[in-house]
C-alpha positions as CSV (number, residue, x, y, z in Angstrom):
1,X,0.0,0.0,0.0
2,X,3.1,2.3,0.3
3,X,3.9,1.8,-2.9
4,X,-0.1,2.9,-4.3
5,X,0.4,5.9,-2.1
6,X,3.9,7.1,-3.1
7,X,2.9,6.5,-7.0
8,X,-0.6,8.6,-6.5
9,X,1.4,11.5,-4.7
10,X,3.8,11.3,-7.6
11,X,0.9,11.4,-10.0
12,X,-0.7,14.7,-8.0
13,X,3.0,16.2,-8.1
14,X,3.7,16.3,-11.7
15,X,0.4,17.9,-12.3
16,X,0.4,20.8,-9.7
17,X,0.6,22.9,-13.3
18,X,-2.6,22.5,-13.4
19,X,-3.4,24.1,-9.5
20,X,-4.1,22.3,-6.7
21,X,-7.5,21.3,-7.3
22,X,-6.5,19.1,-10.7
23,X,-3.4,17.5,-8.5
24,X,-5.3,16.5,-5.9
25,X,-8.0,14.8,-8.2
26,X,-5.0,13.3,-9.8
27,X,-3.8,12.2,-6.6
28,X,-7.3,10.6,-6.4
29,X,-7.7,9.2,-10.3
30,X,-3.7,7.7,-9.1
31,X,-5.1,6.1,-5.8
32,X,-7.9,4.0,-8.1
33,X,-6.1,3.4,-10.6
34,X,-3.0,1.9,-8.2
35,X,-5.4,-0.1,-6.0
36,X,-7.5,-1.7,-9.5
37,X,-3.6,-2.2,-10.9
38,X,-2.8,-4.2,-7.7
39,X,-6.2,-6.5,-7.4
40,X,-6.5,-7.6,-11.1
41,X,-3.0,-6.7,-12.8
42,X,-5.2,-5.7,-15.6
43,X,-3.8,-2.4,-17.7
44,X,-6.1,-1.8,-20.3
45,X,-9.2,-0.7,-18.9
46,X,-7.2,2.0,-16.9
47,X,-5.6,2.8,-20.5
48,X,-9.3,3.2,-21.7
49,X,-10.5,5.0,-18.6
50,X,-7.2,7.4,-18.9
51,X,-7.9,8.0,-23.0
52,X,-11.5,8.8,-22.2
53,X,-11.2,11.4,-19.7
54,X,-8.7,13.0,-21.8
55,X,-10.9,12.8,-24.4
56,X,-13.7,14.0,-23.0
57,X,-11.8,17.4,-21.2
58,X,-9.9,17.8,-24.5
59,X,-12.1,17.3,-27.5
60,X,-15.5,17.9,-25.4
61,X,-15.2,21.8,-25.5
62,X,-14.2,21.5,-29.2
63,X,-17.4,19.8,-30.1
64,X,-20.1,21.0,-27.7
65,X,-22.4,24.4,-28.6
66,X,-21.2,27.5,-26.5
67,X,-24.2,28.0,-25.0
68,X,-23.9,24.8,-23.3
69,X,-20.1,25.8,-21.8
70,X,-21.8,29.0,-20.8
71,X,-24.7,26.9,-18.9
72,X,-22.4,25.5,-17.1
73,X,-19.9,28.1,-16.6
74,X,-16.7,27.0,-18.4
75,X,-16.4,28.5,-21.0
């Protein structure tokens, strides 16, 4: 369990560009990922689960009407 918590804090670290509220979920997102890694030693639905949360903060604003970003206030 050291090992899940020293690999999520490194995870938070190199994404404190971001501000503290994206390490911090990172730090979380690590802490899942680690412990799923750990019981089934399975890679690829983390891979999948990594691609579409990128996907969808990336490419999701490119795609969605601005009057939905301004509806919820990130635009």
């Amino acid at each position: 369990y050291a090992a899940i918590l020293a690999s999520a804090l490194l995870r938070g670290a190199y994404h404190l560009y971001q501000g503290w509220p994206m390490a911090l979920g990172n730090v979380v997102m690590g802490l899942v990922f680690a412990y799923w890694f750990h019981r089934t030693g399975r890679l690829g639905p983390l891979i999948l689960a990594h691609w579409t949360l990128d996907a969808v903060s990336f490419i999701g604003p490119e795609v969605v009407p601005a009057e939905w970003l301004d509806a919820l206030g990130v635009s």
